[in-house]
N, C-alpha and C positions, 0 to 999 in steps of 0.2 A: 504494500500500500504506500509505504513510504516514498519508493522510488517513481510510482504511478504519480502520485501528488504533488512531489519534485518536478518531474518531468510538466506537469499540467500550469505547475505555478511557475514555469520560465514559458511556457507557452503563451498563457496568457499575458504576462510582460510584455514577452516580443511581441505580438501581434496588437497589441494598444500601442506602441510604443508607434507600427508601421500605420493605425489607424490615423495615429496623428499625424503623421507623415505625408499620408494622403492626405488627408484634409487641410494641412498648410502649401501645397501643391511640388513638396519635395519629390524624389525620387524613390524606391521602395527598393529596399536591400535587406537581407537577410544573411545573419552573422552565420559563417562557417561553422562556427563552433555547436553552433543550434542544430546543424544540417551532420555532422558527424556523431552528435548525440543519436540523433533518428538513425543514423548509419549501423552504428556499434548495436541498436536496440535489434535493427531488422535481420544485422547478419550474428547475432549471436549464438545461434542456434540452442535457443530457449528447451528446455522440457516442456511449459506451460504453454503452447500456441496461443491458447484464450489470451491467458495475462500479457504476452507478446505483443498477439493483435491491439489488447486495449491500450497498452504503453504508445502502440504507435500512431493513437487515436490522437487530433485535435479538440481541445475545449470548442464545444458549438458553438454558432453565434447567438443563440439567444443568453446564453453563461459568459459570454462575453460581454454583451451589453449591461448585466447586472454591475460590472464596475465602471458603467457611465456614467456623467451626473447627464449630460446630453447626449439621449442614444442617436446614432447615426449608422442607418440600418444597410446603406450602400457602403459607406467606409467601412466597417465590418467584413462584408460581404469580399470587397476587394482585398483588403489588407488578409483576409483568412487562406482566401482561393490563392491569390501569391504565392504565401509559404505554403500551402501544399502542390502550388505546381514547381516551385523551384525543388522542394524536396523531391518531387518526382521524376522530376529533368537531372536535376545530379546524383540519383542512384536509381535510375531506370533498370540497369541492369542485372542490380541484387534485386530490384522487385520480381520481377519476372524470373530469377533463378527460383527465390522464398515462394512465389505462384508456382511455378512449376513443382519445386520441390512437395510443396502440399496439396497437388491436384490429387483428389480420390481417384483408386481403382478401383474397381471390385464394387461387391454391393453396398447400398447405404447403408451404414450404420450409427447407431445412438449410442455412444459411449462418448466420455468426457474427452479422450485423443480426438476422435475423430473430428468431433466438433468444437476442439479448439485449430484443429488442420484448416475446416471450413471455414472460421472466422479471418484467421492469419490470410489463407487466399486470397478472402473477398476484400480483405482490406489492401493487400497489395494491388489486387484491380482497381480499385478505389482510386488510390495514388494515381495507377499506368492512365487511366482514363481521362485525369488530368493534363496529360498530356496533349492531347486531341492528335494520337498519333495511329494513321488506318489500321497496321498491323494488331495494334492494343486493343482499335475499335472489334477487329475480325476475331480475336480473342475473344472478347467479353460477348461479342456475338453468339461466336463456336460454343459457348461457357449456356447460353441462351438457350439455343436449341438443343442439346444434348442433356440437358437439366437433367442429370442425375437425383436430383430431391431438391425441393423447393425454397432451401436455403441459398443452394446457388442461381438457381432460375430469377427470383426475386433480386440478389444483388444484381444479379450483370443488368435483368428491367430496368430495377434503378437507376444503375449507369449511363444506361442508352438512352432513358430517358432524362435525363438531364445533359444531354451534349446533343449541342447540335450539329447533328450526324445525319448520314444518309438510312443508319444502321437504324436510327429510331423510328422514321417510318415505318421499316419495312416491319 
């Protein structure tokens, strides 16, 4: 928990910090050291997938807004998406290794591995999809139609439905 809270209370720093940033019309940059945290977290190769996954989760934006005195529901929105697409730009690679490495075979199963394997996944699709990169889109696509059980069928929806994609019509 500790480290989870840790991680959560420099998140939200940084990203008020870039909130303000935007809103005084500066430039938006995100300290390395933030981005190598996220790094060390995804390639540790955790026991716990779940607790993994949730380390490498973002404070949302409405938990964000709780430490406004004036909420600024587009600054937010910007300064959050930022840091998760520069984190996803500067370790594309270990995403889609930690995705590959956790895609299920075999049949679905209910046990606490499995479905900490399916969280880690979906959260590195999460990431990839920020990208707006085809091969990531065809992924989450392939991820789509192949819906082994409705934990993954619902992320990649999700994903597709929030990018604007060719992928999302179809």
């Amino acid at each position: 928990f500790n480290r989870w809270d840790a991680g959560q209370q420099l998140a939200v720093k940084i990203i008020l910090e870039l909130v303000k940033d935007h809103q005084e019309g500066k430039p938006l940059l995100l300290d390395n050291l933030f981005i190598d945290a996220f790094r060390k977290t995804l390639e540790s190769g955790m026991d716990d997938k779940a607790f993994q996954a949730f380390a490498l989760s973002l404070p949302g934006e409405t938990y964000l807004a709780d430490f406004m005195t004036v909420i600024d529901p587009d600054a937010i929105h910007k300064a959050r998406t930022f840091v998760q697409q520069v984190i996803a730009a500067s370790m594309k690679d270990s995403f889609l290794a930690v995705y590959r490495a956790n895609a299920g075979s075999g049949p679905y199963r209910v046990d606490e591995a499995a479905m900490g394997r399916r969280s880690l996944k979906n959260t590195c699709l999460g990431y990839l999809m920020e990208l707006e990169d085809e091969d990531v889109r065809l992924l989450c696509r392939d991820q789509y139609r192949a819906g082994g059980n409705m934990t993954d069928v619902i992320s990649a929806l999700v994903n597709l439905a929030n990018s604007d994609c060719p992928e999302r019509e179809e």
